[in-house]
C-alpha positions, 0 to 999 in steps of 0.5 A, spaced: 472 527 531 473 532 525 480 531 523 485 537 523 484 542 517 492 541 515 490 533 516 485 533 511 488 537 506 494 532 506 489 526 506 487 529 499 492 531 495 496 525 497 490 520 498 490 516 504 490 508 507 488 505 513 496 504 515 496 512 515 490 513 518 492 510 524 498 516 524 493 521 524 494 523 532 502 524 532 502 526 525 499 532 527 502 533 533 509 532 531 509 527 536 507 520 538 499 518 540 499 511 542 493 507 537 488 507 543 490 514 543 488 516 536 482 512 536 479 515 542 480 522 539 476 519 534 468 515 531 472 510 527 479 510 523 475 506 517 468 510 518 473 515 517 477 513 511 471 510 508 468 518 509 473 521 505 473 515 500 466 517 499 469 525 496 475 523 494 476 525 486 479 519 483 485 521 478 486 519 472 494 517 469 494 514 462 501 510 462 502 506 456 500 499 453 492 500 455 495 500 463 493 506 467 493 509 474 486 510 479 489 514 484 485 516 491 482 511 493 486 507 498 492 504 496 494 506 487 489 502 482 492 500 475 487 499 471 489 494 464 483 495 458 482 491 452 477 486 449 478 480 455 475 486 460 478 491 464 483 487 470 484 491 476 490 491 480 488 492 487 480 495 489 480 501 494 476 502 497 468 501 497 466 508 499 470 510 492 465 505 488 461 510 483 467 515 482 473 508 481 466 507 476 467 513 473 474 513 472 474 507 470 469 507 464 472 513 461 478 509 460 474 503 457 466 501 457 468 493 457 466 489 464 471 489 469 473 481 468 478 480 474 482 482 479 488 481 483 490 484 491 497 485 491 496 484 498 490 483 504 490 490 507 483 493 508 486 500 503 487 494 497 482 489 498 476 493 501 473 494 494 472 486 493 466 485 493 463 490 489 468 488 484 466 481 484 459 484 483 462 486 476 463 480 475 472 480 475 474 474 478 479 476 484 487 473 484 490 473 489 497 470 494 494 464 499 496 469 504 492 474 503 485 468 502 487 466 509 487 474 512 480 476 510 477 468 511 478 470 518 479 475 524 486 480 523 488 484 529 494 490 527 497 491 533 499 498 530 492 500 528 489 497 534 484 494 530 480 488 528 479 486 521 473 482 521 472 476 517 471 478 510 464 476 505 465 470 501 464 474 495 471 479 497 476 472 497 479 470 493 478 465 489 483 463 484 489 463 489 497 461 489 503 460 493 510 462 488 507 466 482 502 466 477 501 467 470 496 471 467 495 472 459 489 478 458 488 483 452 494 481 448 499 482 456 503 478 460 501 479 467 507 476 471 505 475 478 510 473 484 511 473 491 516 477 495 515 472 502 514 476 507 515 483 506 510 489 508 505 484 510 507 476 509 501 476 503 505 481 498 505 479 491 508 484 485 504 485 478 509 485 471 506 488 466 511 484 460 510 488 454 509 495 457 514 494 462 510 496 467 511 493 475 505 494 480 510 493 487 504 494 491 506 497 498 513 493 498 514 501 496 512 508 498 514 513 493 516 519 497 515 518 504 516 512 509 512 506 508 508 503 514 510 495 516 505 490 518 509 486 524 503 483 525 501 479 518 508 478 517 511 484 515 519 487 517 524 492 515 528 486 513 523 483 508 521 491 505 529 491 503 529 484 500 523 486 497 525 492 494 532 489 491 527 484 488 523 490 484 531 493 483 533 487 480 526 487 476 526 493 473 530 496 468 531 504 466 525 504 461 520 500 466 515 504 470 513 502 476 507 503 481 509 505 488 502 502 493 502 509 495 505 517 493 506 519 487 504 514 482 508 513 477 515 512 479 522 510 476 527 505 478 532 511 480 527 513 484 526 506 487 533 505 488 533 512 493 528 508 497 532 501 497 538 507 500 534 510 504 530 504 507 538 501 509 541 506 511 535 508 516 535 500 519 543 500 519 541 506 523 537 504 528 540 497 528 547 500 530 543 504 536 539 498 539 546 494 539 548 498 544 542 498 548 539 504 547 532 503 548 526 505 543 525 512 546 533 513 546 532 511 539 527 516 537 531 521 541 537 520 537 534 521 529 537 516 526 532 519 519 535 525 520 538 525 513 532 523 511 526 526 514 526 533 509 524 528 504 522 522 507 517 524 513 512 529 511 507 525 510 503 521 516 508 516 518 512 520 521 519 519 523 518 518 530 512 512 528 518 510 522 524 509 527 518 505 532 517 500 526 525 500 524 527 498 532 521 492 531 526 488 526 532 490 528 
């Protein structure tokens, strides 16, 4: 199937993941497809990602503190450079392996020594093994170990992740929070619980003062909810009051997806938006209104202009909402 020419030229100005992909069907008509509708209007969501991966360019943000940005690939890449070798957080994905390399060099010629998943998803962790390749050793929440040792079904993907190669799991894994000291940085990693999925970890970058948040924040749009690794609407909001509270007015923080570089005012419009929507569709299911009566009464209308101009449409987010409340 070839993907509406409207589809494609979102996927590439605003780069793309597996949990948006899977929106693809109701995103381009406004309206809702089931997955197996989508899916059957479609070869394969993953060939797909993994085709536009292959010619998505990778761009490039410098922040500070030898800690950048790889955006296109998947889920956003930070990449911190420095005499222990290049640590990457999060992979992408495989098909964007030449062009991560590319941008990657240009930051720095040294080897690439660790990573680390902020989470399991297919968008973040499928550039694993080819990272291991390089020689990085892969840091991860024991979660996201057992998701890739072993078949995962997303129910809202229709899909079923099938074990990963050994070289793609993580081998140097924790259960609260672990410290990484590398290129003269502290790296403060740390387990939300359940949040997006029940693997999400945040990563601290301490003297740059920078805070990868994974996709526990979706800057700009509405973020995608994995009920069926754990995730919830509930453990989005205690996450994000978790990145609040560890952010200051100078901290940059990295969203999972949209616009890469983000602030704290901005994640608190996120946290408004995220509670006041749940608060919506709680009210709404409270009285009985079913998922369709729900949708039918907009409860994102204030914030749809915003909020619902990506893939994860507001019909698709008030079904994730209703979910968990």
């Amino acid at each position: 199937m070839t993907m509406p020419a409207n589809h494609q030229s979102i996927l590439s100005r605003r780069g793309f993941c597996l949990c948006c992909a899977a929106a693809a069907g109701f995103a381009a008509t406004g309206g809702w497809f089931s997955p197996a509708t989508a899916y059957a209007k479609a070869r394969s969501i993953v060939d797909l990602i993994r085709d536009e991966a292959a010619k998505t360019k990778i761009k490039v943000h410098k922040l500070r503190g030898n800690v950048s940005i790889l955006e296109g690939s998947g889920g956003n890449i930070a990449v911190l450079t420095g005499r222990d070798g290049k640590v990457f957080v999060d992979a992408g994905i495989t098909a964007s392996r030449l062009r991560i390399l590319e941008a990657a060099n240009s930051l720095s010629r040294d080897p690439i020594t660790h990573l680390v998943n902020t989470h399991w998803h297919f968008d973040h962790a499928d550039g694993n093994a080819w990272l291991n390749a390089e020689g990085a050793e892969i840091t991860a929440h024991e979660n996201t170990h057992k998701h890739l040792m072993s078949t995962q079904r997303v129910e809202d993907w229709d899909f079923n992740f099938t074990p990963s190669a050994l070289a793609a799991v993580p081998t140097d894994i924790f259960d609260t929070d672990k410290t990484l000291k590398l290129n003269g940085s502290t790296l403060q990693l740390r387990y939300y619980g359940p949040a997006h999925t029940d693997s999400d970890i945040s990563v601290n970058f301490g003297e740059a003062d920078i805070l990868h948040v994974g996709d526990t924040y979706w800057n700009g749009i509405y973020p995608f909810i994995d009920y069926s690794t754990g995730g919830s609407i509930g453990g989005m909001i205690k996450a994000t009051e978790a990145n609040l509270a560890a952010a200051t007015k100078r901290t940059i923080v990295i969203p999972g997806h949209g616009t890469p570089v983000s602030n704290r005012e901005e994640l608190s419009s996120y946290r408004d938006m995220l509670v006041a929507i749940r608060d919506n569709v709680a009210k709404l299911k409270s009285q009985g209104r079913s998922i369709e009566e729900a949708i039918s009464a907009r409860p994102t209308a204030a914030f749809d202009a915003k909020w619902g101009q990506f893939v994860i449409t507001p019909e698709f987010f008030v079904r994730l909402v209703y979910q968990g409340v």
